[in-house]
ROSE-840784 format. One record per residue (C-alpha): residue number from 1; residue in one letter; x, y, z. Coordinates in steps of 0.1 Angstrom, whole numbers. Layout:
N
> nr;rest;x;y;z
> NUM;A;X;Y;Z
...
END
This chain:
448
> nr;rest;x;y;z
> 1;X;233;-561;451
> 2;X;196;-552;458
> 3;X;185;-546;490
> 4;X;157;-572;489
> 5;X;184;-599;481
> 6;X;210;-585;513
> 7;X;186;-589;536
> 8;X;179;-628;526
> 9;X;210;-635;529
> 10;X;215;-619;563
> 11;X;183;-639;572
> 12;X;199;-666;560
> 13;X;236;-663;576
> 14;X;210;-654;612
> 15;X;191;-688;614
> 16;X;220;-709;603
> 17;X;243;-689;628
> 18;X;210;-698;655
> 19;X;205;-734;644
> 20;X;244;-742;651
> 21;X;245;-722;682
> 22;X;217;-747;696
> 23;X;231;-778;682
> 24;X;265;-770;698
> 25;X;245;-760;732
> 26;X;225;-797;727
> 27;X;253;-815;726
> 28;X;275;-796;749
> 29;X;245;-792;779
> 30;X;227;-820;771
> 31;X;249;-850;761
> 32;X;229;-881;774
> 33;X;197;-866;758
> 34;X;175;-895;734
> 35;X;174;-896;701
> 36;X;135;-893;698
> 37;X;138;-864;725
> 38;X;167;-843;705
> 39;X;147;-848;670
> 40;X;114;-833;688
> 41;X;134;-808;706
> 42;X;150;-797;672
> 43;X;121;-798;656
> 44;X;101;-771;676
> 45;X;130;-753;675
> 46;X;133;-754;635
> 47;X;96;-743;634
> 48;X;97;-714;661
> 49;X;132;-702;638
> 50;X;109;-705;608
> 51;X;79;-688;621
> 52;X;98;-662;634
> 53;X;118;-657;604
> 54;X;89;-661;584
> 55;X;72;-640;602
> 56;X;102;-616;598
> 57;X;104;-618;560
> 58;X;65;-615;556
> 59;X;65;-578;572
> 60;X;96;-567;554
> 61;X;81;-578;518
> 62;X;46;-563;532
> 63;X;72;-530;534
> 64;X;89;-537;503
> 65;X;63;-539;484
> 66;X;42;-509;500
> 67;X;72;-486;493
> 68;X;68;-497;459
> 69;X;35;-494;460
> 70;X;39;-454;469
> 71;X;67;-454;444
> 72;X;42;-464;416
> 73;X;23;-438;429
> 74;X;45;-410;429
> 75;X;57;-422;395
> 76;X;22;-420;380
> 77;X;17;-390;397
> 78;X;48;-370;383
> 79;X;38;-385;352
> 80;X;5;-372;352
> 81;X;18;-338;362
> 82;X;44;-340;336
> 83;X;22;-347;306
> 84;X;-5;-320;320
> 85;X;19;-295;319
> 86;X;35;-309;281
> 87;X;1;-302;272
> 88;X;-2;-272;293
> 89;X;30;-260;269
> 90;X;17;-271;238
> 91;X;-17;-252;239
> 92;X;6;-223;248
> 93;X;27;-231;219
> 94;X;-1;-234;196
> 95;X;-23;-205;209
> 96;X;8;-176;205
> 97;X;5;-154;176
> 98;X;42;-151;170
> 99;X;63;-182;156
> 100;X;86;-194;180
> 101;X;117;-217;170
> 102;X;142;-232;196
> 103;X;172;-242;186
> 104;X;205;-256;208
> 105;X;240;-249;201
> 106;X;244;-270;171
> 107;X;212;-249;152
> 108;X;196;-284;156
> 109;X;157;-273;156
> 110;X;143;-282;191
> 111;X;108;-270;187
> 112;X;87;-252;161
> 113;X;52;-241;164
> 114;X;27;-237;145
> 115;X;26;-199;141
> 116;X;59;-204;128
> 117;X;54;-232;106
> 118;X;24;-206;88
> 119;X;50;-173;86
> 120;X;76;-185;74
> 121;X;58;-210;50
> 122;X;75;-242;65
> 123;X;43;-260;60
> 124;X;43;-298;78
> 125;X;78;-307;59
> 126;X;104;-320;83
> 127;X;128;-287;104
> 128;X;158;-305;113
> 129;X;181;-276;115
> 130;X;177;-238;115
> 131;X;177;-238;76
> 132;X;150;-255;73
> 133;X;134;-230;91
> 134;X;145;-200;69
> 135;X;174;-196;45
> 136;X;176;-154;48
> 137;X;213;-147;60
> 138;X;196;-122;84
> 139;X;178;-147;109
> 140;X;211;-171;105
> 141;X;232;-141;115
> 142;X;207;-128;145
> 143;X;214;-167;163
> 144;X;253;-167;157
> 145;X;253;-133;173
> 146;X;233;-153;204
> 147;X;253;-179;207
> 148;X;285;-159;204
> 149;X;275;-131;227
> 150;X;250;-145;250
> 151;X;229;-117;240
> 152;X;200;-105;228
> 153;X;198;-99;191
> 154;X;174;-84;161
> 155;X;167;-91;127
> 156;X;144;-82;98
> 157;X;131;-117;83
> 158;X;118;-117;47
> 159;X;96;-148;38
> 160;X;73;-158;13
> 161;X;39;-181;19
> 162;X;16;-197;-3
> 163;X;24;-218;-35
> 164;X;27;-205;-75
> 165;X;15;-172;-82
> 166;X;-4;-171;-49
> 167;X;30;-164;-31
> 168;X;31;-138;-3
> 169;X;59;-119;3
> 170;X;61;-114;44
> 171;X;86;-87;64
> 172;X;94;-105;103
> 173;X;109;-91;129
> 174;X;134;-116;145
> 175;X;141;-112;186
> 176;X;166;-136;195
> 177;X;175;-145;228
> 178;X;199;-169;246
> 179;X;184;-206;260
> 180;X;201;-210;292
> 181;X;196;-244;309
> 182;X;222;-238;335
> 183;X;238;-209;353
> 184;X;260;-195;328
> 185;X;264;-219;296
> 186;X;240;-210;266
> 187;X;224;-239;256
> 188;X;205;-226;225
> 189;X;187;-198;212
> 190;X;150;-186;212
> 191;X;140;-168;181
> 192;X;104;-146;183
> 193;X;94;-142;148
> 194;X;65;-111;143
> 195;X;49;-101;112
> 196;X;49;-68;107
> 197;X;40;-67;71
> 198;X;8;-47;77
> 199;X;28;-23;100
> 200;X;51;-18;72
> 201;X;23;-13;46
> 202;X;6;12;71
> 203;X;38;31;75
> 204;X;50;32;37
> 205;X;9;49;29
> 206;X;14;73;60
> 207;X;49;83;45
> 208;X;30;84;13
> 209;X;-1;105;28
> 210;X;24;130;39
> 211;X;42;137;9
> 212;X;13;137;-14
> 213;X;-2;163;11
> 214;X;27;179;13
> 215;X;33;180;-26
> 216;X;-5;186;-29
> 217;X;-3;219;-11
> 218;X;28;229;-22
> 219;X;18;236;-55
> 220;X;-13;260;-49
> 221;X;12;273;-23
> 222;X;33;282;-47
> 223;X;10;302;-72
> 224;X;-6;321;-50
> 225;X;33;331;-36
> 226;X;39;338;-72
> 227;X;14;359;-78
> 228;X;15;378;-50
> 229;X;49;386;-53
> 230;X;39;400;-89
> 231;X;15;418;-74
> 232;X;32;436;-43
> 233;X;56;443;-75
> 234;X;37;464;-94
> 235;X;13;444;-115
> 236;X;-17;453;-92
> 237;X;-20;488;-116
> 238;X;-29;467;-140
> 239;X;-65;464;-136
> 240;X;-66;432;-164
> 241;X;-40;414;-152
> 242;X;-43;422;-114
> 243;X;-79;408;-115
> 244;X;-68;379;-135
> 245;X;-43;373;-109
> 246;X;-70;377;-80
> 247;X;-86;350;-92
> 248;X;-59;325;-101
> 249;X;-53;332;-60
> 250;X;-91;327;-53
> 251;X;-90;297;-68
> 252;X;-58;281;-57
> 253;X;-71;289;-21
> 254;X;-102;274;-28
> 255;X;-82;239;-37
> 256;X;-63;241;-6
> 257;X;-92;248;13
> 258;X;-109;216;-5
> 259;X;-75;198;4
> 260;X;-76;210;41
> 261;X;-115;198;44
> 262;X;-109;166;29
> 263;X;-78;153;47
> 264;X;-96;166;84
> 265;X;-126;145;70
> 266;X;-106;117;67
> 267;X;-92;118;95
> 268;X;-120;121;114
> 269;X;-136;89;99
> 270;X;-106;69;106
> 271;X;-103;81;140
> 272;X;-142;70;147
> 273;X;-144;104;154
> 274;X;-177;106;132
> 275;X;-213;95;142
> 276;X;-237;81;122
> 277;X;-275;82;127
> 278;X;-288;55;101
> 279;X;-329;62;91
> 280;X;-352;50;62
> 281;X;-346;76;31
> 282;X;-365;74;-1
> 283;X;-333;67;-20
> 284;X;-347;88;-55
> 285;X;-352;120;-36
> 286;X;-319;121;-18
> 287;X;-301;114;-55
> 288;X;-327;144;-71
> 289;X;-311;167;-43
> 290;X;-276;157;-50
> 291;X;-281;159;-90
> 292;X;-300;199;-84
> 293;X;-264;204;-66
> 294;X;-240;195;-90
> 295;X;-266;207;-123
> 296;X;-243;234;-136
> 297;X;-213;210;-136
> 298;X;-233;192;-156
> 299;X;-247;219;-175
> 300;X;-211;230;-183
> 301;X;-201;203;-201
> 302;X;-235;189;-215
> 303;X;-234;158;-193
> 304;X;-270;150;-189
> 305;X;-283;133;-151
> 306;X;-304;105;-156
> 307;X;-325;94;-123
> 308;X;-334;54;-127
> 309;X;-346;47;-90
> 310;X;-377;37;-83
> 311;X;-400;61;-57
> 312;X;-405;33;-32
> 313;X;-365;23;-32
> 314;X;-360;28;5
> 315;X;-324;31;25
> 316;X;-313;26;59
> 317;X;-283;48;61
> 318;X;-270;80;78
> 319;X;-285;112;55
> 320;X;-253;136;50
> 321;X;-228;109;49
> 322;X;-248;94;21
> 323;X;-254;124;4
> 324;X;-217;130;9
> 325;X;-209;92;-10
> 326;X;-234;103;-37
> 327;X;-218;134;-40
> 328;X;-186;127;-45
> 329;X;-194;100;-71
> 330;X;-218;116;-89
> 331;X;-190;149;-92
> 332;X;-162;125;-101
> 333;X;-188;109;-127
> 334;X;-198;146;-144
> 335;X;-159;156;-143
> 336;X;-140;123;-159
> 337;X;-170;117;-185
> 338;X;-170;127;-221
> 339;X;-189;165;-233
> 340;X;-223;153;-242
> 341;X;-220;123;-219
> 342;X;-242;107;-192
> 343;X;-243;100;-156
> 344;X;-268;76;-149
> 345;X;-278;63;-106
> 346;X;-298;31;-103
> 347;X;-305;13;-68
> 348;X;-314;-27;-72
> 349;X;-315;-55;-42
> 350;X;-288;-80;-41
> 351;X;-293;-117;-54
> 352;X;-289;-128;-14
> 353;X;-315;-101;-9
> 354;X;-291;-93;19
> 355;X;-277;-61;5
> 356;X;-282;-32;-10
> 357;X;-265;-17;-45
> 358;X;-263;18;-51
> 359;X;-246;23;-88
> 360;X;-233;53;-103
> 361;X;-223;48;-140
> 362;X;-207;70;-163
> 363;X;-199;72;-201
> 364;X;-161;81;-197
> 365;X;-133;70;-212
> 366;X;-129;41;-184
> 367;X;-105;31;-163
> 368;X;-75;6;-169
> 369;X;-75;-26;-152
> 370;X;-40;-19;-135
> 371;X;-55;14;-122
> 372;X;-83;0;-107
> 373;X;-72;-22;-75
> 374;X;-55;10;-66
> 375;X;-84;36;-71
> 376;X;-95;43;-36
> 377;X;-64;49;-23
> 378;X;-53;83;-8
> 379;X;-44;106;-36
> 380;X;-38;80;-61
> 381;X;-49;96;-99
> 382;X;-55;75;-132
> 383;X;-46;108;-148
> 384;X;-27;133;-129
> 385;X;-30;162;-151
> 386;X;-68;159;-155
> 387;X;-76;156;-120
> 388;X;-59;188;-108
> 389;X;-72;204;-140
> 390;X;-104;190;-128
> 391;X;-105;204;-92
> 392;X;-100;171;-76
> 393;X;-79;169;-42
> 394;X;-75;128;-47
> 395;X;-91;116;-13
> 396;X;-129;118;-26
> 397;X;-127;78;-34
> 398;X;-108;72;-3
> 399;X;-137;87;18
> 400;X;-165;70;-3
> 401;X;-149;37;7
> 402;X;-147;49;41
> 403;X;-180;59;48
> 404;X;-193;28;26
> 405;X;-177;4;57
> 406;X;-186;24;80
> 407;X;-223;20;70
> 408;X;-214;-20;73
> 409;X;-212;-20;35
> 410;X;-184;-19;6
> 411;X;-173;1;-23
> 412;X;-165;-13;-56
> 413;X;-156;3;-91
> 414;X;-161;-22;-128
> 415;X;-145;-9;-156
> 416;X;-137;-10;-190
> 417;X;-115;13;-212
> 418;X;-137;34;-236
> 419;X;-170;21;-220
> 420;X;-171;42;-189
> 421;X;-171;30;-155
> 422;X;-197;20;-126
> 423;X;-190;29;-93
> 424;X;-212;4;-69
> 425;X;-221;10;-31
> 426;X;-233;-23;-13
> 427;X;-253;-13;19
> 428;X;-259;-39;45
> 429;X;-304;-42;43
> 430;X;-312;-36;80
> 431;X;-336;-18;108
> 432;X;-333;17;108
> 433;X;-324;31;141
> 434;X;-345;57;162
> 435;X;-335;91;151
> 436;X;-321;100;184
> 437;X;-295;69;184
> 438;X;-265;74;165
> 439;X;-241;46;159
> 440;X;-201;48;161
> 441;X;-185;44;132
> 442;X;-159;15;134
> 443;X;-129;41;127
> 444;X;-107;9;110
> 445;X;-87;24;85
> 446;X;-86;0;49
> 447;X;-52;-14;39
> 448;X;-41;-10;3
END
């Protein structure tokens, strides 16, 4: 029974209870009393009991109804507050980086967000239960352990994204922890999911920068042991072979020195360790230094330089570290080209006229199309054997493309087998800075 309906009938029960009292007290005190007299008498009796009572019931539904009044209030206000902070949670939700999924006991999904939905390739098809959400035993294992335990677990997630043969294979890290509503029940499991595919990638080419350093300077190492040991043995009385050996040393030193240069040059640019100074150059001049450089390479093996830039083909780059780009493609072009060959360095303006291309072609043997998404990276050699023969320490292409970004600008090889290949530097077209100002460089090492 509401409270609106016990107090009507107390009213009620009250001016019946009143009205008898003052008939019995009419009759009982005032027995000889006329008809007309006791109607009028009972009448302003009825209307003073009804006024008063109306009176009565008027302020309590004034009450009633401003208490519901303020409840309607408060409703709307917790409502308001409520769906402020459900929005409040979903920008949260939707703003994370990592994919969040909440389960409860029963691995019934209770919330997925969008981060999540895009790492583990869920798309927008329905998550009713945790596999839905990903069907690797490790993540299914990671919240059993939660549930079980009440603690905190770890996985590594595998998942794959896109659609056909644009799939991505992804590595997660899963941290799953307990969903506790009360005081000491678990009432479901939050699971963190992290990509670390790039952290993975950057740690498998460190692992691989090490060794192939290690294996790089390991085997000059080793001559130069070998031959001194023949050496301190006897063989430096012999005056033919003792020189021969001298420089077989000389020139095993020489590579690890090369080797030592490079790797502290890469370094250096990846670090942002290096400053560059961009100014205008007159692009033919700076290639007719670099091809007087390397002329007796080229003399060696008959490759002849061809210079097809034009004299007012201006630059806005850093002078050594260009130079240095030029250099190292220009040598790579003279040592992997055919005897009687060509090198040949043009210069033109992109078709956006926003750019710059620098292009360094050769008349090699080429490159093979699985060789070349892979040619900048550290150490990597289309042909092993040549390149040491050649002198080569591996990183030369790995610090052109460096350099190349850090100008603002890109490095890019085209290829065929048997029709040489054509290295191409793209160069942002810009201001030239005062020569005092140097610039930063970015220090953001490329992934592979």
């Amino acid at each position: 029974m509401t409270q609106e309906r016990r107090q009507i009938i107390f009213t009620t029960v009250v001016v019946a209870v009143l009205f008898a009292a003052y008939e019995t007290g009419k009759t009982v005190l005032f027995p000889q009393m006329g008809a007309f007299t006791s109607h009028l008498v009972t009448t302003i009796i009825v209307i003073s009991i009804a006024a008063v009572t109306a009176r009565y019931v008027i302020h309590q539904q004034a009450f009633v109804l401003r208490e519901r009044e303020m409840s309607n209030l408060r409703l709307r206000e917790a409502l308001t507050a409520a769906e402020r902070s459900s929005n409040l949670l979903s920008s949260i939700l939707a703003s994370v980086a990592e994919g969040l999924v909440i389960t409860d006991r029963d691995t019934q999904v209770l919330l997925v967000n969008d981060a999540a939905r895009a790492l583990l390739g869920i798309g927008q098809r329905s998550t009713d239960r945790l596999a839905d959400i990903s069907r690797d035993p490790q993540a299914h294992r990671a919240f059993a352990s939660v549930l079980a335990a009440g603690e905190d677990a770890e996985a590594r997630v595998e998942s794959w994204t896109g659609n056909g043969d644009m799939r991505e294979r992804r590595l997660l890290h899963l941290h799953a922890a307990p969903l506790r509503l009360g005081q000491d029940r678990v009432d479901g499991v939050v699971g963190a999911f992290i990509d670390i595919t790039q952290l993975e990638q950057l740690e498998r080419v460190r692992q691989e920068f090490l060794a192939n350093v290690s294996h790089e300077l390991r085997t000059p190492l080793a001559s130069i042991t070998a031959y001194v040991e023949t050496l301190l043995n006897g063989a430096i009385d012999d005056t033919e072979n003792s020189l021969r050996f001298l420089h077989t040393i000389e020139r095993n030193a020489e590579r690890m020195r090369d080797l030592v240069d490079d790797v502290s040059e890469l370094s250096a640019i990846e670090s942002g360790a290096v400053r560059i100074g961009p100014t205008r150059l007159p692009l033919r001049r700076v290639v007719a230094e670099v091809f007087n450089g390397l002329a007796h390479r080229g003399a060696k093996s008959g490759i002849h330089l061809r210079n097809q830039i034009d004299e007012d083909f201006f630059v806005t780059a850093d002078s050594r570290r260009l130079e240095q780009i030029l250099t190292n493609l220009i040598d790579n072009a003279i040592k992997f080209n055919l005897p009687g060959g060509e090198v040949c360095v043009s210069a033109a303006i992109s078709d956006d006229e926003r750019h710059q291309l620098i292009r360094v072609r050769d008349t090699g043997p080429g490159i093979s199309p699985e060789h070349l998404p892979r040619i900048f990276e550290r150490f990597y050699r289309v042909d092993k054997a040549r390149s040491r023969e050649a002198g080569g320490t591996g990183l030369g292409l790995a610090i052109v493309k460096h350099l190349a970004r850090a100008h603002g600008g890109e490095a890019y090889v085209t290829s065929e087998p048997g029709s040489g290949c054509e290295f191409t530097i793209k160069l942002p077209v810009r201001e030239a800075t005062h020569p005092n100002q140097e610039k930063v460089m970015s220090g953001v090492p490329y992934t592979v």
